[in-house]
N, C-alpha and C positions, 0 to 999 in steps of 0.2 A: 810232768811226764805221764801219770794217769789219764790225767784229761784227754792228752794227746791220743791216749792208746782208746782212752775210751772211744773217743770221734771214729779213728779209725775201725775201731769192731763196730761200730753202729753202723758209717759208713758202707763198709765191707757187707754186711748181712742187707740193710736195704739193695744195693745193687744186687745182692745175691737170689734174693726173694723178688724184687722188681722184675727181673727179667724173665721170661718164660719162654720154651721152644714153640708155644705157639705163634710167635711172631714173626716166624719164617717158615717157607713148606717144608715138608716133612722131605726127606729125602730117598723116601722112597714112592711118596706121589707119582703117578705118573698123568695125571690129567691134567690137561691145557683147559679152558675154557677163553672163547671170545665172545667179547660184545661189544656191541654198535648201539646207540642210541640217540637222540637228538631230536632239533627240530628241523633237521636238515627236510627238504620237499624231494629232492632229485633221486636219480640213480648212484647207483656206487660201483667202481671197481675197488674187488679185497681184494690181497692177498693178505694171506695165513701160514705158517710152518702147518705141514700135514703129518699125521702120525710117523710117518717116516726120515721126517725132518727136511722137507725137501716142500720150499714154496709152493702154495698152491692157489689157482684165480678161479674167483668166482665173478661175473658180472651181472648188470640189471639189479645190482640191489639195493631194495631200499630200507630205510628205518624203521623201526627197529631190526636186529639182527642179533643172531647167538650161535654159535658153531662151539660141540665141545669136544674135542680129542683126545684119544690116550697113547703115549708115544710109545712106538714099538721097542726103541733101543734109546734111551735118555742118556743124556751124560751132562757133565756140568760146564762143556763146549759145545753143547748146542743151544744154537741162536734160535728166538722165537720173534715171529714178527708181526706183525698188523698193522697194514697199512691200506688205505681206504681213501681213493678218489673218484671226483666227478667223472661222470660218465662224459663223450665228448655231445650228446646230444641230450644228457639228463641234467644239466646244471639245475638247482632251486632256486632261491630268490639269495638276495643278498643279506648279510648279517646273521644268517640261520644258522645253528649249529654243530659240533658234530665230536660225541665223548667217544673215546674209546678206550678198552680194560680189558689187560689179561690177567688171568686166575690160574697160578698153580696148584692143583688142589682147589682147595677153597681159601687161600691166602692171593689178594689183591696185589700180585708183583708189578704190576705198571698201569697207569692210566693217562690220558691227555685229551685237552678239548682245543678243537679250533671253529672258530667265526670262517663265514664265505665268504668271498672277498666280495666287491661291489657288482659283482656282476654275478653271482653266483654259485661260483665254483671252491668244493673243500679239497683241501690237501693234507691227512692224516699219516703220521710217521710213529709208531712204536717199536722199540725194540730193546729186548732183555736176554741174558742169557739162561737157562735152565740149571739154577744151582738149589 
């Protein structure tokens, strides 16, 4: 029965000391940060959640990219988004690629990479909510 109890307090105190609040944003951050980077050649259409929480496009863009925002009214149902496609006359070359990353704070809450397809063209999809 010691031994048992002992596991358990050793247990207990490792998870307790393991975990720290820095591995989630603070809750009261209010800063989005985006990025685009790759070896993608082409153009891009963004879109982005805008301080207001309300998508917002940018087009003509190319790689690298960075937009950072601070939300006017945060809550923990609002959706953030980035998503980034070929332009319909900027496609790259095939197999090129294409990271995308959002930061709350300075904690990396989503990232995702896609290849072009064979003719060029990327199709990036992100989305998380602001907790």
């Amino acid at each position: 029965m010691n031994k048992i109890l002992r596991n358990f307090i050793f247990l207990f105190s490792f998870i307790t000391i393991s975990c720290s609040k820095d591995d989630s944003p603070s809750s009261s951050s209010k800063s989005i940060k985006y990025e685009l980077s790759g070896t993608y050649s082409g153009t891009l259409i963004v879109v982005y959640t805008n301080p207001d929480g309300i998508n917002q496009i940018e087009d003509n863009i190319s790689l690298p990219w960075l937009k950072e925002i601070t939300l006017t009214n945060p809550s923990a149902t609002t959706a953030i988004v980035l998503t980034a496609g070929s332009e319909v006359s900027g496609a790259g070359q095939a197999n090129e690629i294409v990271t995308g990353k959002i930061f709350i704070g300075s904690y990396l809450k989503k990232t995702a990479t896609v290849n072009t397809t064979s003719i060029g063209y990327a199709s990036l999809d992100i989305a998380t909510l602001y907790e």
